[in-house]
VEXKOLTI-814260 format. One record per atom (N, C-alpha, C): chain; atom name; x, y, z; residue number from 1. Coordinates in steps of 0.02 Angstrom, whole numbers, plus 32768, in hexadecimal, padded with zeros to 4 digits. Layout:
<rs>
+---+----+------+------+------+-----+
: c :  a :   xx :   yy :   zz :   k :
+---+----+------+------+------+-----+
: A : CA :    X :    Y :    Z : NUM :
...
+---+----+------+------+------+-----+
</rs>
This chain:
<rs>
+---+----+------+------+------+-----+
: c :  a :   xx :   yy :   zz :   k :
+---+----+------+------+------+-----+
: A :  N : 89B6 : 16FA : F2D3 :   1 :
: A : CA : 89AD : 170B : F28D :   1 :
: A :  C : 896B : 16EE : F276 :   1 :
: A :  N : 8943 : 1705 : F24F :   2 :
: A : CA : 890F : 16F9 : F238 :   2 :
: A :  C : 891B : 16D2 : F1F3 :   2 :
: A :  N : 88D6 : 1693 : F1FD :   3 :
: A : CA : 88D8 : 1664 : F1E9 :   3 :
: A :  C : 88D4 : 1677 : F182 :   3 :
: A :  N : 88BE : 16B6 : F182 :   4 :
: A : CA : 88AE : 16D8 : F150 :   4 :
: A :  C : 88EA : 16EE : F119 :   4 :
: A :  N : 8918 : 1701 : F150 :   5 :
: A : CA : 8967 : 1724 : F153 :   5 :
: A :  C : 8991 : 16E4 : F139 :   5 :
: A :  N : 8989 : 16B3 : F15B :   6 :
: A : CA : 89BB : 166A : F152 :   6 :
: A :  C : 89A8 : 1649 : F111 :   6 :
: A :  N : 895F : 1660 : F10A :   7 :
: A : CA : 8958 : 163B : F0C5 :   7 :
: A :  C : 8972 : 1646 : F089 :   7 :
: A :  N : 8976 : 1699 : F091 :   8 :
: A : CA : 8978 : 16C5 : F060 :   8 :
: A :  C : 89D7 : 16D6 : F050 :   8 :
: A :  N : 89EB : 16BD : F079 :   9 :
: A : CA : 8A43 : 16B9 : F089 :   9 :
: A :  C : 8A37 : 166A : F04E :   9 :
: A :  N : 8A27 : 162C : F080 :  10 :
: A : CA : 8A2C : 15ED : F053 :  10 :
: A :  C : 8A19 : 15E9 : F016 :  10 :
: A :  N : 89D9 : 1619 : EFFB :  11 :
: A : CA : 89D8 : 1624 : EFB7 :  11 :
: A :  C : 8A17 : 1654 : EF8B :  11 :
: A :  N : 8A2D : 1671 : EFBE :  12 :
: A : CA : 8A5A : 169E : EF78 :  12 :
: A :  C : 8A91 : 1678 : EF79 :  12 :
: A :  N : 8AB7 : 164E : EFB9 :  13 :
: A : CA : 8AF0 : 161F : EFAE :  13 :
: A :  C : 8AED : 15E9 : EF7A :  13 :
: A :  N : 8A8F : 15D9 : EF77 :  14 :
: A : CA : 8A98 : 1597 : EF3C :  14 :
: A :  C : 8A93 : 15C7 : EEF5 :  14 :
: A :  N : 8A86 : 1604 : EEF2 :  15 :
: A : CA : 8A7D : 161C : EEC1 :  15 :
: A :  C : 8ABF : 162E : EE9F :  15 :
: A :  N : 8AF6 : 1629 : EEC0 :  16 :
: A : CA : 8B45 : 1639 : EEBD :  16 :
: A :  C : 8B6E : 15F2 : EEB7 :  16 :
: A :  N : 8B54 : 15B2 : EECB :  17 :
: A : CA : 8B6E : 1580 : EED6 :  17 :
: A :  C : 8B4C : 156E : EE76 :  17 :
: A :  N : 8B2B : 156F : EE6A :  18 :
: A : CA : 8B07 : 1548 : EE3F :  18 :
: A :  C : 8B46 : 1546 : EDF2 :  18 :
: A :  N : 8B41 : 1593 : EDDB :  19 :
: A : CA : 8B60 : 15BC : EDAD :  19 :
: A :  C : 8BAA : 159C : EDA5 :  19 :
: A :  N : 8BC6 : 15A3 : EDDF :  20 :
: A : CA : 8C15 : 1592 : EDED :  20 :
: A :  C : 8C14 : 153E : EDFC :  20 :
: A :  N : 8BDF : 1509 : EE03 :  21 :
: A : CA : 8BF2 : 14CB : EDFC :  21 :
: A :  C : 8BEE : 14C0 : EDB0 :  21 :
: A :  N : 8BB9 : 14ED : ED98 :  22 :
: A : CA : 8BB4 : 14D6 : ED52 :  22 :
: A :  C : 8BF3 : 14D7 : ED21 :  22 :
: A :  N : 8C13 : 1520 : ED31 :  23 :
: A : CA : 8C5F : 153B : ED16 :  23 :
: A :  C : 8C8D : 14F3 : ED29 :  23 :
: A :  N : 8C96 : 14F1 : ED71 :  24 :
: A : CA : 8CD7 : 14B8 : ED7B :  24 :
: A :  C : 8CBB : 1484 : ED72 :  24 :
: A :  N : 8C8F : 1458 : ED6A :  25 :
: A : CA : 8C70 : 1415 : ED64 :  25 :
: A :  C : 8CA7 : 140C : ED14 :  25 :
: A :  N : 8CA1 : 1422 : ECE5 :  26 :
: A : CA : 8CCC : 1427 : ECB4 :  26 :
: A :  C : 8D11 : 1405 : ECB1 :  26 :
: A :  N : 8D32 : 141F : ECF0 :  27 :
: A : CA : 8D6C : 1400 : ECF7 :  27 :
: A :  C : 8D6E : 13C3 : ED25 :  27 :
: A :  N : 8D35 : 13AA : ED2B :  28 :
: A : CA : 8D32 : 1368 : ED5E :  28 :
: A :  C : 8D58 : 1320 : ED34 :  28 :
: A :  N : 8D8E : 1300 : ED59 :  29 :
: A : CA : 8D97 : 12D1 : ED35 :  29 :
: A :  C : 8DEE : 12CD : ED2C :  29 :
: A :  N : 8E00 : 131B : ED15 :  30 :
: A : CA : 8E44 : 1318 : ED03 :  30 :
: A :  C : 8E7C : 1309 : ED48 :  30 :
: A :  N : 8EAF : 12F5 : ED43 :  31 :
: A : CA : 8EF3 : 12DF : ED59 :  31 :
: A :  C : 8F05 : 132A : ED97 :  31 :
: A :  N : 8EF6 : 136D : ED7C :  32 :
: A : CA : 8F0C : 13A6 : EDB2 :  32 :
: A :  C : 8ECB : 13BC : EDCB :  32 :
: A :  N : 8ED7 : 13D6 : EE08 :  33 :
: A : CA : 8EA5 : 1409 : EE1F :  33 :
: A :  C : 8EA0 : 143D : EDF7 :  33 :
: A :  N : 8E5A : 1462 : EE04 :  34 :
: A : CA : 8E66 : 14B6 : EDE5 :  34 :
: A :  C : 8EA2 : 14EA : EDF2 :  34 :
: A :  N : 8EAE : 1501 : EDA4 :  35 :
: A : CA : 8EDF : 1528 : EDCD :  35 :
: A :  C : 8F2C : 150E : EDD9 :  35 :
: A :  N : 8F31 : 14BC : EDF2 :  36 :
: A : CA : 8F5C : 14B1 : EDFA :  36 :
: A :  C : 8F99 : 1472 : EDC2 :  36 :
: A :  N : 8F8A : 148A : ED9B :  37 :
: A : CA : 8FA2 : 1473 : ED56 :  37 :
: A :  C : 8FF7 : 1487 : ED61 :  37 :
: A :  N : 9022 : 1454 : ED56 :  38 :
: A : CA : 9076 : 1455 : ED52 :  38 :
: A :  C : 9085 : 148B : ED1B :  38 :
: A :  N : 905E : 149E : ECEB :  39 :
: A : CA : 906C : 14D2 : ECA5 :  39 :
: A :  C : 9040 : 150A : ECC1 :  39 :
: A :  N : 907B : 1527 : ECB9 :  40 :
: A : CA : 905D : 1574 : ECCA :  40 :
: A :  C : 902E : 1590 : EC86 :  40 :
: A :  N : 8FFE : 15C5 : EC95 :  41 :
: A : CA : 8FEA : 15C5 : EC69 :  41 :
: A :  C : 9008 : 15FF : EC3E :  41 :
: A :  N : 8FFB : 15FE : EBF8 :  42 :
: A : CA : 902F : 161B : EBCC :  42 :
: A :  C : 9025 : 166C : EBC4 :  42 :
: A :  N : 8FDE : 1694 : EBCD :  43 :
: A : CA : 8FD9 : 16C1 : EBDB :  43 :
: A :  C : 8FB1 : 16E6 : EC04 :  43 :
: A :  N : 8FBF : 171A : EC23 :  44 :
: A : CA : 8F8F : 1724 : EC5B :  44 :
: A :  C : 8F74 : 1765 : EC3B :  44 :
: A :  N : 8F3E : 1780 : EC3D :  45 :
: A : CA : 8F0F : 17C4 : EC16 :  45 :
: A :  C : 8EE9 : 17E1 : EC75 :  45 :
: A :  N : 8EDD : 182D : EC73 :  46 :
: A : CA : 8EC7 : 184E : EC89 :  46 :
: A :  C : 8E82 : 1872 : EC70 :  46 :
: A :  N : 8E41 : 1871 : EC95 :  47 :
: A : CA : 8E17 : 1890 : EC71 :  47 :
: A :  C : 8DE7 : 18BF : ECA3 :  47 :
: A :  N : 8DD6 : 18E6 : EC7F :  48 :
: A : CA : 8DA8 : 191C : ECBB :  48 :
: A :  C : 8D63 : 18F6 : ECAF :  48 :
: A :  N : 8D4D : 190A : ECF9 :  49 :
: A : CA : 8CFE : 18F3 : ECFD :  49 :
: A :  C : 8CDF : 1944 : ED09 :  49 :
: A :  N : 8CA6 : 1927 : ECE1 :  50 :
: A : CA : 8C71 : 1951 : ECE3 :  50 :
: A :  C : 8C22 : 193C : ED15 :  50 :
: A :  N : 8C00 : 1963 : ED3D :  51 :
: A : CA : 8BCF : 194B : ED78 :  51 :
: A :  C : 8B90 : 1946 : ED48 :  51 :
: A :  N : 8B72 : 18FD : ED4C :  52 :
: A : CA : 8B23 : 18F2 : ED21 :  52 :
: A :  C : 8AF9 : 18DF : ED5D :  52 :
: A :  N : 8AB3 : 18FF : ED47 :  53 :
: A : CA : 8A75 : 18E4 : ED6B :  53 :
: A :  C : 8A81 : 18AA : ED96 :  53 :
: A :  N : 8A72 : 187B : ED5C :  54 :
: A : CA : 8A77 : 1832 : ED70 :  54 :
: A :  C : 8AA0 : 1807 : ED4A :  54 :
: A :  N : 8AC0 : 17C0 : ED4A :  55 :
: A : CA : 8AFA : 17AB : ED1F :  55 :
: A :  C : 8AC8 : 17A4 : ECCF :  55 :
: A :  N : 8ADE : 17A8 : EC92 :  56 :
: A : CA : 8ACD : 17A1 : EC67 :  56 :
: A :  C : 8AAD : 1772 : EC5D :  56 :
: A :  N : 8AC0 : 172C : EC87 :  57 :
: A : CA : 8A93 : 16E7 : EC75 :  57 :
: A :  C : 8A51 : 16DE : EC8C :  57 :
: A :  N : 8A4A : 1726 : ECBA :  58 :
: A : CA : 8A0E : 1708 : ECD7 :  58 :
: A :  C : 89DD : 171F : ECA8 :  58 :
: A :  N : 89C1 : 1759 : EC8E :  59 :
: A : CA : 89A4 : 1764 : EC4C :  59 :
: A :  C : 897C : 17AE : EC4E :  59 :
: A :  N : 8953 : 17C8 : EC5F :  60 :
: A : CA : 892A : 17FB : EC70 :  60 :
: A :  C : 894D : 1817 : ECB3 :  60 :
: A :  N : 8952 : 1864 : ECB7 :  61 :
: A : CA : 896F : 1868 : ECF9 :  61 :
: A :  C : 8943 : 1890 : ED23 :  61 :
: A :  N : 88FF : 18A3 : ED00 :  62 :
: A : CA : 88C5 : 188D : ED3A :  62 :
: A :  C : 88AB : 186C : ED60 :  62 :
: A :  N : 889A : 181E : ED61 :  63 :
: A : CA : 888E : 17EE : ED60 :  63 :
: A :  C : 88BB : 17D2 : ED85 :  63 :
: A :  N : 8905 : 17E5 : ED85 :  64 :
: A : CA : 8936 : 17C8 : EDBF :  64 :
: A :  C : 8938 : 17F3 : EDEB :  64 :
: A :  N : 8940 : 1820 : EDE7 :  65 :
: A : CA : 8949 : 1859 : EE20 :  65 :
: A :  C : 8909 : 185A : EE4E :  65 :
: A :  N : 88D7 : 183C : EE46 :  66 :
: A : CA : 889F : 1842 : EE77 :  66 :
: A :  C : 88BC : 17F0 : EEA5 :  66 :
: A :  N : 88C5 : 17D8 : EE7E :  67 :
: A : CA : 88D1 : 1787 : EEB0 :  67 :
: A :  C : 890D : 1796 : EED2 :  67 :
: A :  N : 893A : 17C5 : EEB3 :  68 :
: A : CA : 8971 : 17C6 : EEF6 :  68 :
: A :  C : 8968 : 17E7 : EF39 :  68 :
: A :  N : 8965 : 17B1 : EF6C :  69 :
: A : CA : 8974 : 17E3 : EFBA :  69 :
: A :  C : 898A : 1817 : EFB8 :  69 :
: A :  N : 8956 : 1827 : EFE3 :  70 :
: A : CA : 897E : 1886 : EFF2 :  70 :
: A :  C : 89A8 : 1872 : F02E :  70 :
: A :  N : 89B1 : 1847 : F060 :  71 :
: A : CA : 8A0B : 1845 : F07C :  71 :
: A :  C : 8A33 : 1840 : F05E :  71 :
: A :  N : 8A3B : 1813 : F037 :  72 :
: A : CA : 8A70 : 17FE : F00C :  72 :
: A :  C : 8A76 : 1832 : EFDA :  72 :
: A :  N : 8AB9 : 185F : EFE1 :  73 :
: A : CA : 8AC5 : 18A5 : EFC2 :  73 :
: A :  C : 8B0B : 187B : EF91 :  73 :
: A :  N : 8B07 : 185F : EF53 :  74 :
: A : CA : 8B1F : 1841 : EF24 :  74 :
: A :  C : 8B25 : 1876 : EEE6 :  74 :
: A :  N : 8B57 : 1864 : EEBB :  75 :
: A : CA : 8B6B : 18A3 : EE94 :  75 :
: A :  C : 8B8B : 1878 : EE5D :  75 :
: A :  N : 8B78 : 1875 : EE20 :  76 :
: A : CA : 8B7E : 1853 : EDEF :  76 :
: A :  C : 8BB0 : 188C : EDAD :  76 :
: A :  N : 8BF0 : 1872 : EDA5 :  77 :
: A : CA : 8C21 : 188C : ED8E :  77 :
: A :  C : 8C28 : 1867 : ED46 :  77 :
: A :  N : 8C36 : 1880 : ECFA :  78 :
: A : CA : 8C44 : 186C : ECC5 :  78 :
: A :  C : 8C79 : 1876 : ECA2 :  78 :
: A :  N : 8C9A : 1840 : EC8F :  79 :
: A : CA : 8CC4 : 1870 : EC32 :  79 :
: A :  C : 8C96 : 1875 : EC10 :  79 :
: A :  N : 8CBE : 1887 : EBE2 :  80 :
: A : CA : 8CB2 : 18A3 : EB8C :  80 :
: A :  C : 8CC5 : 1850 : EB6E :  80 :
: A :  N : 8C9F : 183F : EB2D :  81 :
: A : CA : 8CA0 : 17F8 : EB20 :  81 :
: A :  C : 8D04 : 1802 : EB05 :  81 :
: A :  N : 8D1C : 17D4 : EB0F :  82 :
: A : CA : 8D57 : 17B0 : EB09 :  82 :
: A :  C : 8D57 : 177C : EADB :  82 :
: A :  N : 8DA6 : 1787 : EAC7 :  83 :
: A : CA : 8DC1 : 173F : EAA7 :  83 :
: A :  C : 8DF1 : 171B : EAD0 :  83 :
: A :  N : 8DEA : 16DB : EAD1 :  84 :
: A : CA : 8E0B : 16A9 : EAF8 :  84 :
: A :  C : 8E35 : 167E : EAC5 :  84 :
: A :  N : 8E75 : 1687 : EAD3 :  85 :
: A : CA : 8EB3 : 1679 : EA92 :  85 :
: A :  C : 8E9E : 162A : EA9A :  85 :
: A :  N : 8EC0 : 1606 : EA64 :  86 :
: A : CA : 8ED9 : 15B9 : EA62 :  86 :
: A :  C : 8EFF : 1598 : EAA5 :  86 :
: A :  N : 8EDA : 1587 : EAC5 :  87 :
: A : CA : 8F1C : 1559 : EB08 :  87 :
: A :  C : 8EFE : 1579 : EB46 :  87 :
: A :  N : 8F3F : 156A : EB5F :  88 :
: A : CA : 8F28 : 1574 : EBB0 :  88 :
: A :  C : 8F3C : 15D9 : EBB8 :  88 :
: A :  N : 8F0F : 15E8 : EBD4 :  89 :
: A : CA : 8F0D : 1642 : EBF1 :  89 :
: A :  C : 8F00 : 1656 : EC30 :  89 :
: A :  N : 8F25 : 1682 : EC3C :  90 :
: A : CA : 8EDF : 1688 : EC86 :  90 :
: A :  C : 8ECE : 16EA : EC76 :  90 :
: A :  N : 8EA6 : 16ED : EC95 :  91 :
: A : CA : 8E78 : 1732 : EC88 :  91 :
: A :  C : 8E84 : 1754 : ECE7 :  91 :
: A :  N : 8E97 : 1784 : ECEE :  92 :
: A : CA : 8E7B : 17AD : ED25 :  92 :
: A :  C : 8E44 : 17DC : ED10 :  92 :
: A :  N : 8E23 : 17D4 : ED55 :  93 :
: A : CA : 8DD8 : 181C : ED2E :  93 :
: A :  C : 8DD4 : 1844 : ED7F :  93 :
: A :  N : 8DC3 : 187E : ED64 :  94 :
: A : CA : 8DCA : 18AD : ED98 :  94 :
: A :  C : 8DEF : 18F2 : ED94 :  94 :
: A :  N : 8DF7 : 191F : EDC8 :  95 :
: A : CA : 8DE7 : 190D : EE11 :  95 :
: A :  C : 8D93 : 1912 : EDF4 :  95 :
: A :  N : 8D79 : 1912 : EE45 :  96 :
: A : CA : 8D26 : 1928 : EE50 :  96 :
: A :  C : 8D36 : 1964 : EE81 :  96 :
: A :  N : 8D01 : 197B : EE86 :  97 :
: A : CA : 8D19 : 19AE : EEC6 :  97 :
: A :  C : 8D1C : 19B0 : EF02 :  97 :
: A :  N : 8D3F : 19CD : EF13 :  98 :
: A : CA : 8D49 : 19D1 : EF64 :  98 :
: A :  C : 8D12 : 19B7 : EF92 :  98 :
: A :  N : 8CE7 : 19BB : EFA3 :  99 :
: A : CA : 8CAF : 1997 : EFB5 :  99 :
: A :  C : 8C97 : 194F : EFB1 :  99 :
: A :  N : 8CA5 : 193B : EF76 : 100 :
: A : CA : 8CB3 : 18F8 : EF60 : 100 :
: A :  C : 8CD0 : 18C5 : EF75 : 100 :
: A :  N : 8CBB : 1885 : EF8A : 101 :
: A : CA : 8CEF : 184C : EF8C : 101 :
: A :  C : 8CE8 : 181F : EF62 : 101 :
: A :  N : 8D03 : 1805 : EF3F : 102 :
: A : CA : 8CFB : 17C6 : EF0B : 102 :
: A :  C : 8CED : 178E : EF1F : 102 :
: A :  N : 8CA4 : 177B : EF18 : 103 :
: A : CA : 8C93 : 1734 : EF32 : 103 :
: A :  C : 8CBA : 16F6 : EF0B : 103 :
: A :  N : 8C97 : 171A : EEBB : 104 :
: A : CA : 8C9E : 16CD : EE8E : 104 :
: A :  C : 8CA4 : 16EF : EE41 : 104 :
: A :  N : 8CAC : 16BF : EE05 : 105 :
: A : CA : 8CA7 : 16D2 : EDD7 : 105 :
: A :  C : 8CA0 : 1699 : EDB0 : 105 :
: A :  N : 8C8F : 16B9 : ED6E : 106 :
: A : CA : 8C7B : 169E : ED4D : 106 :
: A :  C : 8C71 : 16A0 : ECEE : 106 :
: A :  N : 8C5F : 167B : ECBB : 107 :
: A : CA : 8C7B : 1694 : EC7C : 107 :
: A :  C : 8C3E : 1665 : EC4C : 107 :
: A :  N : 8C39 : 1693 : EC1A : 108 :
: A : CA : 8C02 : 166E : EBD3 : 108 :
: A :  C : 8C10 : 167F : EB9D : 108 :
: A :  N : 8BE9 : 167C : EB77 : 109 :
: A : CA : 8BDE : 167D : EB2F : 109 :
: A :  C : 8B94 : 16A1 : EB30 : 109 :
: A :  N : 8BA2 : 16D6 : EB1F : 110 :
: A : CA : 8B4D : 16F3 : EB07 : 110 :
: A :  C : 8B24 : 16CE : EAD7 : 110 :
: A :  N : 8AEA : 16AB : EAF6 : 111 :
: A : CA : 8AC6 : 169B : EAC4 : 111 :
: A :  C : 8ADB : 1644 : EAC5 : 111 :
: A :  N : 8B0F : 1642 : EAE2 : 112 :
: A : CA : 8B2A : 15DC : EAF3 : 112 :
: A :  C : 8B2A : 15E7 : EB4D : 112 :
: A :  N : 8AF6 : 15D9 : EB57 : 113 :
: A : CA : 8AF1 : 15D0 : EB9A : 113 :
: A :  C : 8B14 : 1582 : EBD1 : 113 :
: A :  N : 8B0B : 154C : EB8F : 114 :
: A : CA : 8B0F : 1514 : EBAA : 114 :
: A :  C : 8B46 : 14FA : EBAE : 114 :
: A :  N : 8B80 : 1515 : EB72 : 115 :
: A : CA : 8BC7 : 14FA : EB75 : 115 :
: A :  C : 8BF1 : 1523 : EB5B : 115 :
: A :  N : 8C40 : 152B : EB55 : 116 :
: A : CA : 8C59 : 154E : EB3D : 116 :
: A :  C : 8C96 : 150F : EB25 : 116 :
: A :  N : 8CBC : 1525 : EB0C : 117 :
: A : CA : 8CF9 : 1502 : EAE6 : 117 :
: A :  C : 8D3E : 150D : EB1D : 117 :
: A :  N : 8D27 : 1538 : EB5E : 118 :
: A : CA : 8D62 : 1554 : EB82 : 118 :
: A :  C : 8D5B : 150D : EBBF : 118 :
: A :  N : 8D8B : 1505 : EBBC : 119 :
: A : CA : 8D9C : 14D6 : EC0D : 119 :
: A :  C : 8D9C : 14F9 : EC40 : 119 :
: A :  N : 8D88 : 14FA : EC80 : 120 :
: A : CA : 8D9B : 1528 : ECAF : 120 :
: A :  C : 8DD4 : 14FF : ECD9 : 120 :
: A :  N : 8E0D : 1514 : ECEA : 121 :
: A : CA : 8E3B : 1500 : ED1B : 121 :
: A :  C : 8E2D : 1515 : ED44 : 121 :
: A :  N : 8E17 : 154E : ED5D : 122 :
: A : CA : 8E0C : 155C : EDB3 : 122 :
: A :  C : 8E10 : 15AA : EDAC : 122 :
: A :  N : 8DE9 : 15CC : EDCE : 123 :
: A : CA : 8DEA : 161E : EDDB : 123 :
: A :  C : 8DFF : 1627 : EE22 : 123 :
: A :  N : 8E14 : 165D : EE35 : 124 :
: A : CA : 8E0B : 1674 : EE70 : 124 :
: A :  C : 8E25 : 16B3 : EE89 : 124 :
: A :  N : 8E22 : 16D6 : EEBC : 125 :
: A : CA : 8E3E : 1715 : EEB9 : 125 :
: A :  C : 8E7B : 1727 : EEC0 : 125 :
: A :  N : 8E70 : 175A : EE9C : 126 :
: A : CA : 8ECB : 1782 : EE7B : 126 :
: A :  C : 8ECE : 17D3 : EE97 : 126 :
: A :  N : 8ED3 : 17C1 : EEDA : 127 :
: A : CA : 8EE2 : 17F6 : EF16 : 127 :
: A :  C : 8E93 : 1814 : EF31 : 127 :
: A :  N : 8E91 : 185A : EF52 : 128 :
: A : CA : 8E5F : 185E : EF58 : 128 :
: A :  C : 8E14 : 1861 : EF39 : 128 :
: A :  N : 8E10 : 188B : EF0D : 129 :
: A : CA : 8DE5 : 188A : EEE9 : 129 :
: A :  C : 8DE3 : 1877 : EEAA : 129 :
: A :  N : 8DFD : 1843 : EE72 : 130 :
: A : CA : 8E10 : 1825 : EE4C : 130 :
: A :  C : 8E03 : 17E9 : EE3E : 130 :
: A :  N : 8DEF : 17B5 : EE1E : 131 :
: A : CA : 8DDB : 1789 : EE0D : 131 :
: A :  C : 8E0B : 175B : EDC7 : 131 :
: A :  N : 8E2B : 171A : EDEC : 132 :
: A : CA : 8E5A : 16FF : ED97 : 132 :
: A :  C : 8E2C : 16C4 : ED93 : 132 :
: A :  N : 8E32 : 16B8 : ED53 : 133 :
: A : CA : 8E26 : 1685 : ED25 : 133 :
: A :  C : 8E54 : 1663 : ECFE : 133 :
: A :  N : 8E56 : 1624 : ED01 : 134 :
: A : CA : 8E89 : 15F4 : ECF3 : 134 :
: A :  C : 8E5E : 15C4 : ECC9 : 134 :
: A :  N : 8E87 : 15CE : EC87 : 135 :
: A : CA : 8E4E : 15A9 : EC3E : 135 :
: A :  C : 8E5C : 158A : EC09 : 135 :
: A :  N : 8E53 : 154D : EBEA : 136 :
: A : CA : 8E66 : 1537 : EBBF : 136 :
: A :  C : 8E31 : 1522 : EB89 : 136 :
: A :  N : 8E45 : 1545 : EB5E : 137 :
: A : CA : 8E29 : 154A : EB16 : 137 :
: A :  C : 8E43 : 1514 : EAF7 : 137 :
: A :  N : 8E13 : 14E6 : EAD5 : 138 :
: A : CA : 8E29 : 1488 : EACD : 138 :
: A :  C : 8E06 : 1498 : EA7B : 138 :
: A :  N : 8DE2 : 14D7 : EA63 : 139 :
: A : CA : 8DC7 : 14D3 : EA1D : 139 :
: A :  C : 8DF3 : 14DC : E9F1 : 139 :
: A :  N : 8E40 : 14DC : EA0E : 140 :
: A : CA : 8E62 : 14F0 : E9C5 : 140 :
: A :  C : 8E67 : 1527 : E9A5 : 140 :
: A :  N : 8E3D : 1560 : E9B5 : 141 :
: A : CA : 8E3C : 159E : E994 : 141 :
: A :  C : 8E1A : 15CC : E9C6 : 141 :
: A :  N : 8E39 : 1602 : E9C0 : 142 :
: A : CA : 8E0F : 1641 : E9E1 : 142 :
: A :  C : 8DC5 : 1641 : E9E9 : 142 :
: A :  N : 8D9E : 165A : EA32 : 143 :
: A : CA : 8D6E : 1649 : EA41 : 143 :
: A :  C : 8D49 : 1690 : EA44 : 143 :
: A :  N : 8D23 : 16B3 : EA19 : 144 :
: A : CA : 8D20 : 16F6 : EA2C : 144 :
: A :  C : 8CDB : 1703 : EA4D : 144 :
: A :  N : 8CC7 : 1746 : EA70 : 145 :
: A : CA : 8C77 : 1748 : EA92 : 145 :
: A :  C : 8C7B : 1742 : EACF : 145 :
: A :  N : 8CB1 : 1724 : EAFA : 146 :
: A : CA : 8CC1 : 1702 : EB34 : 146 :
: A :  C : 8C9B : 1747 : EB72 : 146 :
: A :  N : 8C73 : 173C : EB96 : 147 :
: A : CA : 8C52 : 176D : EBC8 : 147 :
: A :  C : 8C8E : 175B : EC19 : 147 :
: A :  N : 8CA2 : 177F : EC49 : 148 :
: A : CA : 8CB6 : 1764 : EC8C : 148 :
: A :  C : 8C91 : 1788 : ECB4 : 148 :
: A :  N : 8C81 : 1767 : ECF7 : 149 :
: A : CA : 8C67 : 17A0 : ED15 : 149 :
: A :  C : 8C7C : 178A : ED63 : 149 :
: A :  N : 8C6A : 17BB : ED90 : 150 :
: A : CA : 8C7D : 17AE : EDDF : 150 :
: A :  C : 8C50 : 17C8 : EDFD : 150 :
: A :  N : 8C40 : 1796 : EE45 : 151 :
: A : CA : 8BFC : 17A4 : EE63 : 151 :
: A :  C : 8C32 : 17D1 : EEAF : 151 :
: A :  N : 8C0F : 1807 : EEBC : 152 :
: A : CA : 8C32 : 181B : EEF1 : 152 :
: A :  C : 8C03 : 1825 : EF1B : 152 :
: A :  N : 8C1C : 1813 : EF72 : 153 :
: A : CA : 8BE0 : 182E : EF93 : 153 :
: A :  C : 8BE6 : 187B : EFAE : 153 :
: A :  N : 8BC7 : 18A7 : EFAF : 154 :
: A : CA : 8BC2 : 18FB : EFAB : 154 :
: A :  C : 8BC4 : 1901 : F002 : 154 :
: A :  N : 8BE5 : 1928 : F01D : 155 :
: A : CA : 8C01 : 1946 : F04D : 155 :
: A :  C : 8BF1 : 1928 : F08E : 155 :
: A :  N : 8C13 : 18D8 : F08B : 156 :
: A : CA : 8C1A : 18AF : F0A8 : 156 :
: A :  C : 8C4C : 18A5 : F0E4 : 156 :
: A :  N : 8C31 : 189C : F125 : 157 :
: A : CA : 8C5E : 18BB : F15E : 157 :
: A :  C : 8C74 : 1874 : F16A : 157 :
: A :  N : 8CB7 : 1889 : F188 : 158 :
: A : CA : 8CF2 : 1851 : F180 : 158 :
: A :  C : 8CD2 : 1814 : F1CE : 158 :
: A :  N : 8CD7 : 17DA : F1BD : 159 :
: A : CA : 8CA3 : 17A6 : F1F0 : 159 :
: A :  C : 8CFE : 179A : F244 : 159 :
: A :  N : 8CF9 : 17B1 : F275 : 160 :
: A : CA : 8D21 : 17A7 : F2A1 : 160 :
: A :  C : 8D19 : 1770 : F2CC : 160 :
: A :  N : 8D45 : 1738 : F2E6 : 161 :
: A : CA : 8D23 : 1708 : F314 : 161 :
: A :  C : 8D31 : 171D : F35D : 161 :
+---+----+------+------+------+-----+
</rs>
């Protein structure tokens, strides 16, 4: 493999790692793992994704789309902005399409890049092409604007040992 190829793999893994430490770093500290909280959470919501350029945070989607590798065939999936009730929720988003596998995901505030009022308990996937979110809302009141999105990698052949 070319030295060119490996780099360009290690840049898009830290480019996927970065986003999602920032999300769970949030919950560093508490008593459960993600996700694995004794209280179930009180409601679970379904939402369709829609396919964007690039994720909303990054900003111009000229300007990203030239820095992304052309190996790395990545496919950036959205909601529609959301409200996130009082307490603990979890969100499914999806499907993506057939082609699709769900790497990771992820969630903001348009325009609040740096924090949100939502706790993250832990995401992870909710069958094949589907993505859950497990969340606790600590502001006391409805959180509205809420963006989710899922990074999928595009017609990705299954790795055999």
């Amino acid at each position: 493999m070319s030295r060119k190829l490996k780099l360009m793999g290690a840049l898009g893994v830290i480019a996927l790692a970065i986003p999602v430490a920032s999300v769970l770093g949030r919950g560093a500290g508490q008593s459960s793992g993600p996700g694995q909280s004794s209280a179930k959470a009180t409601t679970v919501e379904t939402s369709a994704v829609h396919e964007v350029a690039v994720p909303s945070t990054v900003g111009p989607a000229g300007a990203a789309a030239k820095s992304r590798p052309k190996p790395l065939k990545l496919a950036y999936f959205e909601t529609p902005r959301k409200t996130v009730k009082e307490g603990r929720s979890g969100l499914v988003v999806g499907p993506v399409p057939k082609n699709c596998n769900v790497l990771n995901g992820y969630y903001f505030v348009p325009g609040n890049l740096n924090s949100t009022a939502i706790l993250s308990m832990g995401d992870s996937p909710a069958g094949l092409r589907k993505w859950a979110f497990y969340r606790d809302n600590e502001a006391g009141k409805p959180i509205t604007g809420v963006k989710y999105g899922v990074i999928c990698a595009k017609h990705a052949g299954v790795i055999s040992g």
